[in-house]
Residue, then its C-alpha position, 0 to 999 in steps of 0.5 A: x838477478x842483481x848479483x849476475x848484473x853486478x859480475x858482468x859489470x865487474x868483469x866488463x871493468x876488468x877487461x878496460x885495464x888489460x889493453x886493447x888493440x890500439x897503438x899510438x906511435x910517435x915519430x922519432x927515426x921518421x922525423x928531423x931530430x929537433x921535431x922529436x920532443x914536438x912528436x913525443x908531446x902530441x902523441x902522449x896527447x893522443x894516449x891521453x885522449x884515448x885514455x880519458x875516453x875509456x881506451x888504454x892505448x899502447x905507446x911506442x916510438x916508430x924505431x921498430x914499427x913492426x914490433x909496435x904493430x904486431x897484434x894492434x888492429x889500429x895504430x894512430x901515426x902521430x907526426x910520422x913525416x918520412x917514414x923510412x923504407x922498413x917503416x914503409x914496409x912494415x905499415x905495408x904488412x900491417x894494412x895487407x893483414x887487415x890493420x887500419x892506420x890513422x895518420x896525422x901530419x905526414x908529408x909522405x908521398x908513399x904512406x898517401x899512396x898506402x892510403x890511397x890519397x896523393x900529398x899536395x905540399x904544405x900550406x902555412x895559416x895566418x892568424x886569421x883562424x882559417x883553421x878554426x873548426x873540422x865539421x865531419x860529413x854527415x856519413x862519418x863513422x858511428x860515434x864520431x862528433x858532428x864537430x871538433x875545435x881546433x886552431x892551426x897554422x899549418x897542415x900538411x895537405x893531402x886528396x883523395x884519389x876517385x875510388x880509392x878515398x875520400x874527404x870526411x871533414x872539412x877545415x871552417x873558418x873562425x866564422x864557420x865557413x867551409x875552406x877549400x882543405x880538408x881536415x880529414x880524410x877516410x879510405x878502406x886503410x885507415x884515416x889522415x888528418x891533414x894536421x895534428x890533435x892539438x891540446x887546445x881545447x875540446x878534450x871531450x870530442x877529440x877523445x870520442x873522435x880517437x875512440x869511433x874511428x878505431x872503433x869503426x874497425x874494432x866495434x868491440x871497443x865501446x864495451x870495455x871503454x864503457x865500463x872505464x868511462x863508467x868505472x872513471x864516473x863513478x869516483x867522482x866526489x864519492x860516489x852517486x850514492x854519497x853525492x845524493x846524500x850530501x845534495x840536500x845539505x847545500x847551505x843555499x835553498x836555491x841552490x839546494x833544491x837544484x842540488x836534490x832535483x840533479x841528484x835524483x837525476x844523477x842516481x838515475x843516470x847510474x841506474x841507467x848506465x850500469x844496465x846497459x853495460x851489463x846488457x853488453x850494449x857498448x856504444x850506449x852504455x858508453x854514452x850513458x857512462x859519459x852522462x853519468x859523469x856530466x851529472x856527478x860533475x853537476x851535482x858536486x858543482x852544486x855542493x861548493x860554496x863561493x868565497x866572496x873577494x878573493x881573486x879569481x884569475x885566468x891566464x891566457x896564454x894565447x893573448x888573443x882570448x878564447x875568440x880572437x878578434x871578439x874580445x867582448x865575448x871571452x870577457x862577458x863569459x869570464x865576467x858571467x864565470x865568476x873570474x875577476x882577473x885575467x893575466x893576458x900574454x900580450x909581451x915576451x923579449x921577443x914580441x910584443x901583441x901591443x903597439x909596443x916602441x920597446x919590444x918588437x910587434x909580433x905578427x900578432x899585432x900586424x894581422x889582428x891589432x892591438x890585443x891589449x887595448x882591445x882586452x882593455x875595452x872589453x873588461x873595463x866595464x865589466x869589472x875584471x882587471x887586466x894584469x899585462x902578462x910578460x915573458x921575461x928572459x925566455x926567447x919564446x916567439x923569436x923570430x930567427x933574426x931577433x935572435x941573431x940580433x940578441x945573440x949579437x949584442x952578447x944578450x943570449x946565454x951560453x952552454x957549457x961548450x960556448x954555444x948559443x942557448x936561447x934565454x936572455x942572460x939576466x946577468x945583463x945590465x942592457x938586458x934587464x934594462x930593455x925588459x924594465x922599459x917593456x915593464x914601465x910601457x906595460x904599466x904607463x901606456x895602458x889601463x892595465x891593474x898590474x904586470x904579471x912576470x913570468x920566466x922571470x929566471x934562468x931556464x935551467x942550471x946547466x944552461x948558466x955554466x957557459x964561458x959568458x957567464x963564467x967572465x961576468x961572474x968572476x968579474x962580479x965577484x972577484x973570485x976566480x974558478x980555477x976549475x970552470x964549472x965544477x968549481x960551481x957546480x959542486x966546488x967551493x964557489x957553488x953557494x957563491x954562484x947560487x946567490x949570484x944568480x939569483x941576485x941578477x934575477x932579483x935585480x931585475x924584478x927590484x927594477x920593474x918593481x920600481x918603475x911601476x912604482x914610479x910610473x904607475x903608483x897603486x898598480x901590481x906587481x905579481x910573478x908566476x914562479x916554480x913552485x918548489x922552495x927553495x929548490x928554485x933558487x939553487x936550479x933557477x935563481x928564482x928567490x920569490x920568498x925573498x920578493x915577498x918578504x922585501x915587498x918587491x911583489x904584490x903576490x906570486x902564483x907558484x905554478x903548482x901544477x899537479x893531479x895528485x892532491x895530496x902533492x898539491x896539498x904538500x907544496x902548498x903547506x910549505x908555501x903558506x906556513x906563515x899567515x903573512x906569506x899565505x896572504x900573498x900565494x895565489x896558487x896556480x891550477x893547471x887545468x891544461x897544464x903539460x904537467x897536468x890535465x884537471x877534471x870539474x872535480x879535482x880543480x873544485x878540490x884544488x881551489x878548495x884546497x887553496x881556500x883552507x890554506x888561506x890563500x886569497x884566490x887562485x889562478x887557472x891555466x889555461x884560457x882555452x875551449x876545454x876551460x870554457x866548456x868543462x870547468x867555468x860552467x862546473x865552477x860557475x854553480x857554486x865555487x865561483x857562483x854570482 
């Protein structure tokens, strides 16, 4: 009997890895041509979704609809805005055979029409977080959550027509108040969300919400996506059975007996989620695969040890912390994690969360404050430092003035064709001065423990080849490109141009280097850098050995942003093969990086990983609901234990 169990477990394995009926388009032709990147990120979001929950959904862009959906029971539009005439009549057919389409973000009067739904317009969000929550209706399909996390800006709204549609969640407020707009939307087509699925957090929901809706359509779905969730589980640290072992081997009792009582219970759990799926039991078997996986997570959350002193540091990205206007909350659960540093993005060239008189204050500041005393308040007593996090050359949050103005005063890079590419020029005297007086604000005017560079660096080579940078090399020099710029792209003046790049660059962290010094004694300097030496250097004239090696930094967080360990492993043996520079390489984690995405498991790896190369600490990226809510409470059992 356990043989025959064992051949339907297998087999329901086999059937995960070969495809089901779900397809997840990406607009391309149906939106304006700066969108696309845009479109193409979320929708490898929404594949992702699919894939972690247990679905290998088809990916394709929206030039041949009707080849994309032939043969897919339901198709996920991620940001079609305007689909064309054959788009149109291709969903057309696809919903008159019997397909269900799920629509995100679309401002498309005849695709709401499809759908039985009628377009209302636009409606732009404030940084109040009235788009906190989507709360479903107690009637949502089997499967769906009771709730998902997610701020938005913006949504595109729709309604539902009587008869023909109707709402099934609701947008709630950052208090858990119901707004007036819908989130979602439900007919006999399909599904329509009035925005997009971020990637903000709360992976886990957005995935099972993926899964149920097309499930709701295809209940053969739960069947292979358990037996892939199941398959996922069971990798996890080894193995049920080799996890069980090594539980009784914790070198802490407490923690030990804890790690023996969860084991029990995970090799339960296994027992559990494999009979289900052999009884073909699908949405069950889905969810007892899913507790399975939380359970290994825990046991081998147990197994690891914590490293007294070392630096345990977060980055946020948002600035506003993980509840914005509650900075107490996000640093009593940081501090109850085991983080002892927190680098807060509070800055840019192009706005400034603080009561800044150097940069300009950003919407942020106007509607919720300053956001950097108010971190201050909350971590001071609690012990986590505060390192004022700075976006250096890059334009990020410009407003289209503060660009103009930029541009205007001969601030902004070129392109090789003399137009405008969006990056500060390091090679600008005045340009390096106004980030140094941001530096010194950074570091003077508030209790920060330091100032964290980041884009700290050119964007890329290309974008460094235009005629700006062409006269202010050549007057820096003395040398003369006859052939501009395949003289420094390949000619005899390329090591020249590569050293003089990166000159500009460390002239300006030399500067901030100074003015702290000066200005605040004992308070860090630290940058986030590309991980790969010295290949950032020839790319983006980014010489961190170097800033290391003169003192100009107290320590770099190479953004070492991988899945694969055995990479993660590489570029850390080449950053730390000195004892004195792996003293000052904290390397960075990316959890929910766009280059990464990390379970429990592999980012204990990666901090472990860190810990034997002699590194003291490690960064996580990024501050958000997925860190809160699947990684901390993992770490806080044993790496990053109290």
């Amino acid at each position: 009997m356990k043989r025959v169990a064992c051949m339907v477990v297998m087999g329901a394995l086999g059937l995960a890895v070969r495809g089901v009926p779900v397809a997840v388009v990406q607009g391309n032709e149906a939106v304006p041509a700066g969108e696309r990147r845009f479109a193409a990120a979320l929708a490898r979001h929404v594949e992702r979704w699919y894939r972690e929950a247990g679905v290998e959904a088809a990916y394709f862009d929206d030039k041949d609809l009707a080849k994309a959906l032939a043969g897919k029971k339901v198709a996920v539009l991620v940001y079609l805005a305007q689909p064309n005439a054959a788009q149109m009549a291709a969903l057309t057919a696809h919903v008159n055979r019997g397909g269900k389409l799920i629509v995100c973000y679309s401002s498309s009067p005849a695709l709401a029409a499809l759908m039985g739904m009628q377009t209302v317009g636009y409606q732009k969000g404030s940084t109040d977080g009235r788009w906190s929550l989507m709360r479903f209706a107690e009637t949502r399909p089997h499967g769906v959550p009771e709730s998902i996390l997610q701020t938005s800006q913006n949504l595109f709204l729709v309604q539902p027509l009587a008869g023909r549609s109707q709402v099934l969640a609701w947008w709630h407020d950052r208090q858990g108040r119901r707004t007036s707009e819908p989130a979602w939307l439900v007919s006999p087509s399909g599904y329509w969300m009035t925005h997009v699925l971020l990637a903000d957090g709360d992976a886990e929901a957005k995935g099972r919400l993926l899964l149920a809706l097309a499930a709701a359509h295809d209940a053969t779905l739960w069947q292979p996506a358990a037996a892939s969730v199941l398959r996922q589980a069971r990798l996890i640290g080894g193995g049920p059975d080799l996890l069980a072992a090594r539980a009784g081997q914790a070198a802490d009792p407490a923690r030990r007996a804890r790690a023996v009582a969860a084991a029990q219970a995970l090799l339960r759990a296994d027992a559990d989620a494999r009979q289900r799926l052999a009884a073909g039991q699908g949405y069950k078997a889905w969810l007892a695969a899913n507790d399975l996986k939380a359970r290994m997570y825990e046991v081998y959350g147990l197994l690891q040890a914590p490293r007294r002193g070392e630096i345990r540091a977060v980055w946020d990205h948002s600035g506003m912390g993980l509840y914005p206007g509650d900075w107490p909350r996000t640093c009593r659960q940081l501090k109850d994690a085991g983080i002892t540093d927190l680098y807060v993005n509070v800055a840019g060239a192009a706005f400034a969360h603080y009561a800044s008189a150097v940069l300009p204050r950003s919407r942020v500041f106007d509607e919720q404050g300053d956001q950097l005393a108010a971190c201050l308040a909350a971590a001071k007593p609690l012990g986590l430092r505060v390192h004022a996090w700075l976006l250096c050359f890059s334009t990020e949050g410009a407003t289209q003035e503060r660009l103009a103005i930029f541009a205007k005063r001969g601030w902004v890079l070129t392109q090789p064709d003399g137009s405008p590419r969006p990056w500060l020029d390091p090679a600008v005297p005045e340009v390096r001065t106004y980030l140094e007086s941001a530096v010194r604000e950074l570091a003077v005017k508030y209790a920060t423990d330091g100032v964290h560079l980041d884009f700290v660096r050119y964007p890329d080579f290309m974008s460094s080849l235009g005629p700006t940078v062409k006269t202010r090399f050549e007057r820096a020099t003395g040398r003369r490109a006859a052939d501009w710029p395949e003289d420094v792209k390949s000619g005899p003046l390329r090591q020249l141009f590569i050293r003089w790049r990166a000159e500009q660059v460390s002239d300006f962290v030399q500067a901030a280097r100074k003015a702290v010094r000066r200005g605040a004694p004992g308070k860090l300097v630290t940058a986030a850098v590309f991980g790969k030496y010295p290949s950032c250097l020839d790319a983006v004239g980014q010489d961190w050995e170097s800033w290391l090696n003169i003192g100009l930094v107290d320590y770099v967080t190479p953004m070492n942003y991988t899945e694969d360990l055995a990479k993660f492993n590489e570029w850390l043996g080449q950053q730390t093969r000195t004892r004195r520079q792996a003293i000052r390489v904290v390397p960075g984690i990316g959890v929910t990086a766009a280059e990464s995405r990390l379970d429990a498991a592999q980012v204990i790896d990666q901090i472990q990983a860190a810990r034997r190369a002699g590194c003291p600490g490690f960064a996580l990226f990024d501050l958000d609901t997925t860190l809160r809510q699947e990684i901390l409470p993992v770490l806080r059992m044993g790496a990053t234990a109290p």
